[in-house]
N, C-alpha and C positions, 0 to 999 in steps of 0.2 A: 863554427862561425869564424872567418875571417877580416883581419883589417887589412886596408889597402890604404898607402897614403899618397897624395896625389899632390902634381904642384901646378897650376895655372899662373899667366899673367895679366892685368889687368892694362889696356890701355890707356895713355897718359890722358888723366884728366878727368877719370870715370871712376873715379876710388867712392865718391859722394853714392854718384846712382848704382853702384853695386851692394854699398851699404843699406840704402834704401830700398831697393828692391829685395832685398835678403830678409828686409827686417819683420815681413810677413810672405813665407811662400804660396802661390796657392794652392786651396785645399784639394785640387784634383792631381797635383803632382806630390803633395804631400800620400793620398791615398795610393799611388801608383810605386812611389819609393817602396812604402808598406809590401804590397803586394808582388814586389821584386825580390823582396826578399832584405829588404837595408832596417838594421836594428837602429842606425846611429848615424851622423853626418853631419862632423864637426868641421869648420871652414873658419881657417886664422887665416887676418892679412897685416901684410908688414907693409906699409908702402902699395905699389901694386902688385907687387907677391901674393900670390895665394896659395895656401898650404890647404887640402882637405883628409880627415882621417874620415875613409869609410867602415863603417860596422855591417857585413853583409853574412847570409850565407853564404852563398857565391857569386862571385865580384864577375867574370865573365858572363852567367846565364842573367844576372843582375843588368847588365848592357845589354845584353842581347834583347830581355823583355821590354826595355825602355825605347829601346833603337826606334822604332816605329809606334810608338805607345802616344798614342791624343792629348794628354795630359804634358808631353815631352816635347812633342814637337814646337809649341810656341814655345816655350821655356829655353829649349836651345837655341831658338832663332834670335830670342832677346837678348842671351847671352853672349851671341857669337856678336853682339852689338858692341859687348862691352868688351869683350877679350883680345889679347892681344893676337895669341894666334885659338880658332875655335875648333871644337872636337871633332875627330874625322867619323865618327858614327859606328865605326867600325869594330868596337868592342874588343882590340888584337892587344891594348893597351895593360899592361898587368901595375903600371902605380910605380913608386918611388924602390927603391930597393931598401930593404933592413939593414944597418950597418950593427948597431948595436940597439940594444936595451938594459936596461937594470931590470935583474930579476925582482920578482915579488919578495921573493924570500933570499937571504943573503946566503954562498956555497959555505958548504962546512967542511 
């Protein structure tokens, strides 16, 4: 499994109806995440900042199955509503870079 963290922004004035919309997805993009392979899909916002940590098997074939997926298509189209710039569908995107972490366990 890997994480990928991701950064979106929201355009001004849409922070309300991002939250609203978020605060129930629907169940047929909820089933299709599943079936792409996403364990997890945590979404902070700061302002119109959005921060997402994905939990996937694989964060590339994970895009690729959604790219064209019925469940997906309205979902990014209501999205590209709210954001400021929207996703180019292309799946070429690998997420935020690692700079650091704390290990689990402290080095000895």
């Amino acid at each position: 499994m890997t994480t990928v963290a991701l950064h979106t922004r929201l355009l001004a004035g849409k922070e309300a109806d991002y939250d609203r919309i978020h605060a129930v997805i629907p169940t047929e993009l909820d089933a299709a995440l599943r079936d792409a392979g996403v364990h997890g899909w945590t979404i902070y916002r700061s302002g119109r900042e959005l921060f997402h940590l994905v939990e996937c098997d694989d964060y590339a074939a994970m895009r690729a199955f959604l790219r064209d997926h019925p469940a997906n298509i309205p979902w990014q189209a209501r999205m590209d509503e709210l954001l400021e710039v929207g996703d180019d569908y292309s799946g070429s995107d690998t997420g935020i870079s690692l700079v650091w972490a704390l290990p689990a366990e402290p080095a000895r």
